[in-house]
C-alpha positions, 0 to 999 in steps of 0.5 A: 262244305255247306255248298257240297252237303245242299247239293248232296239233299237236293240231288237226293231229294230229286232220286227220291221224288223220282223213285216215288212220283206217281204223278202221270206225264201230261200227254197232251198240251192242256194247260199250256198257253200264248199271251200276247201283250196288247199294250205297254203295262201288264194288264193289257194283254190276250190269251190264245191256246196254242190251237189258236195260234194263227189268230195269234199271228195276225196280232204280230205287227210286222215291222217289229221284233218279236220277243218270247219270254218262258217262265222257269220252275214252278213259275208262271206269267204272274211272277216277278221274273215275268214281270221283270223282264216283260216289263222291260220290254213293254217300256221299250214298246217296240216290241211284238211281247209273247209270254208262254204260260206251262204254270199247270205243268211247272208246278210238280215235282222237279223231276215231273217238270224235267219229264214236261219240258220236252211236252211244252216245247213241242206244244210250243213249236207246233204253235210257231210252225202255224204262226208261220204258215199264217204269215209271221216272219221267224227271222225276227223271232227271240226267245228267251227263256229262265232256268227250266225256260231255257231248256225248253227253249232248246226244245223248241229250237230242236222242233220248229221247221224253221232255224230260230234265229236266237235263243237267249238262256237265263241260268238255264236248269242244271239239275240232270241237265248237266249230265243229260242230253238234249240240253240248250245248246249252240246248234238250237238256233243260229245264236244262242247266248247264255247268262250264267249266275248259279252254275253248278248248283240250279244253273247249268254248269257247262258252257253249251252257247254260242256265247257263254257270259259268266258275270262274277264267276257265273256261280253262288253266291253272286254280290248282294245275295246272301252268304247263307240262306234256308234251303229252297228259300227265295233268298237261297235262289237270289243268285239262280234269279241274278240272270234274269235281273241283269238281263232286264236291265240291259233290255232298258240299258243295252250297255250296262254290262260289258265283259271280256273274252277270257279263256277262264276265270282264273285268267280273268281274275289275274286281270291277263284278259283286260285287254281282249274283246269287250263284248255287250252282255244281254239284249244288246250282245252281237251275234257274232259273239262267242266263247267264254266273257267274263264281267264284274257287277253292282251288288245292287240295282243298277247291277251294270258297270259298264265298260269297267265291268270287263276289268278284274280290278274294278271295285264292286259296289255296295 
């Protein structure tokens, strides 16, 4: 009942702001920008508008996957999520580290940010297309992207003059995603997986990859995050930022989280799946991957159970 009624004034509150926002839609791609991660820690790196993608280019080393990882609402590249997951790649070092920073036009009105999201993805896949006129190779490029990230990645799958070869969505946006169209969706790239924690509340509800992973249930409250917590407060969104935090440990530990293939989780909970197809969720998923996984966590850091995350009897940790 408390679940229903924080979704009736979230909704509510998005139709108001929407009814009473003057604020203007940005008509142009000022305020957002490409950081190219130099080093190994967070502090080295170069920022490039996205004019100057071309100089961006020649910063790619080749022999090596690039990853681009997009900030969600009201974040920006200074927030723990990017520090989290950037920071797993950078300890890999074996990576080309792209950050896209649209902080100035993520930090409005929910419903302003739903209306920029398309600006940024747009903005964003002008720069790729002279990335690859200067010579980078789109098929070693991933995008990952969390919550309004995720959907600004499909928007970039839908405007680049190439086929992205993967988009990876972390508990992509829900709110009037899930019941508008374009959303992230399989056909934004050749492999699109998605890794859901808060679905039907700040998550996306539908399954719309290629791949669909629902790690306990893929809804609120996840294990470790609290039963109650205040409206929009950090801890209300622990479950919402569960995806990125699963998702950064397997960049570190490609097999920490195995799921199995399951029609639903019902089928899952009664354990009628144990036997079907483990399948790796996070940086190390095939792509040949599809449908729905389902996978058991820790309730805390290392939130990874392995091979034994893909059996309904497992016991969680605490």
């Amino acid at each position: 009942m408390i679940h229903s009624l924080r979704q009736i004034v979230f909704f509510a509150t998005i139709i108001y702001v929407t009814m009473s926002d003057e604020v203007s839609i940005a008509q142009d791609f000022q305020g957002i920008f490409l950081r190219f991660y130099s080093g190994t820690t967070m502090n080295e790196y170069v920022d490039y508008n996205l004019g100057n993608a071309s100089l961006l280019s020649s910063k790619i080393v080749d022999n090596k996957p690039t990853v681009m990882y997009i900030h969600g609402f009201t974040e920006n590249l200074m927030k723990n999520s990017v520090k989290t997951v950037v920071g797993a790649y950078l300890k890999r070092n074996d990576h080309n580290v792209i950050g896209v920073d649209y902080g100035v036009l993520a930090n409005d009105s929910y419903m302003t940010v739903v209306k920029n999201a398309p600006i940024v993805g747009a903005g964003v896949a002008m720069a790729l297309n002279e990335m690859v006129n200067s010579g980078f190779n789109p098929e070693k490029l991933h995008i990952v992207g969390h919550s309004m990230g995720g959907q600004v990645a499909g928007y970039i799958g839908r405007k680049v003059s190439f086929q992205i070869s993967r988009i990876t969505g972390l508990d992509p946006a829900g709110p009037f995603f899930n019941i508008l169209e374009p959303r992230l969706s399989h056909s934004d790239a050749r492999f699109v997986d998605i890794i859901h924690t808060d679905s039907g509340f700040y998550g996306i509800a539908k399954a719309t990859g290629t791949v669909d992973f629902f790690p306990n249930g893929g809804r609120r409250v996840q294990p470790g995050c609290p039963l109650n917590a205040t409206f929009y407060s950090d801890a209300e969104f622990c479950s919402h930022g569960r995806s990125w935090k699963y998702y950064a440990e397997s960049v570190t530990d490609e097999s920490a989280f195995f799921g199995v293939q399951c029609p639903s989780q019902s089928r899952f909970t009664t354990g009628e799946c144990n036997n079907n197809t483990r399948i790796i969720m996070g940086y190390g998923t095939s792509n040949s991957a599809q449908g729905n996984v389902y996978l058991l966590t820790a309730a805390q850091s290392p939130f990874g159970l392995r091979e034994k995350g893909a059996e309904e009897s497992t016991q969680q940790q605490n």
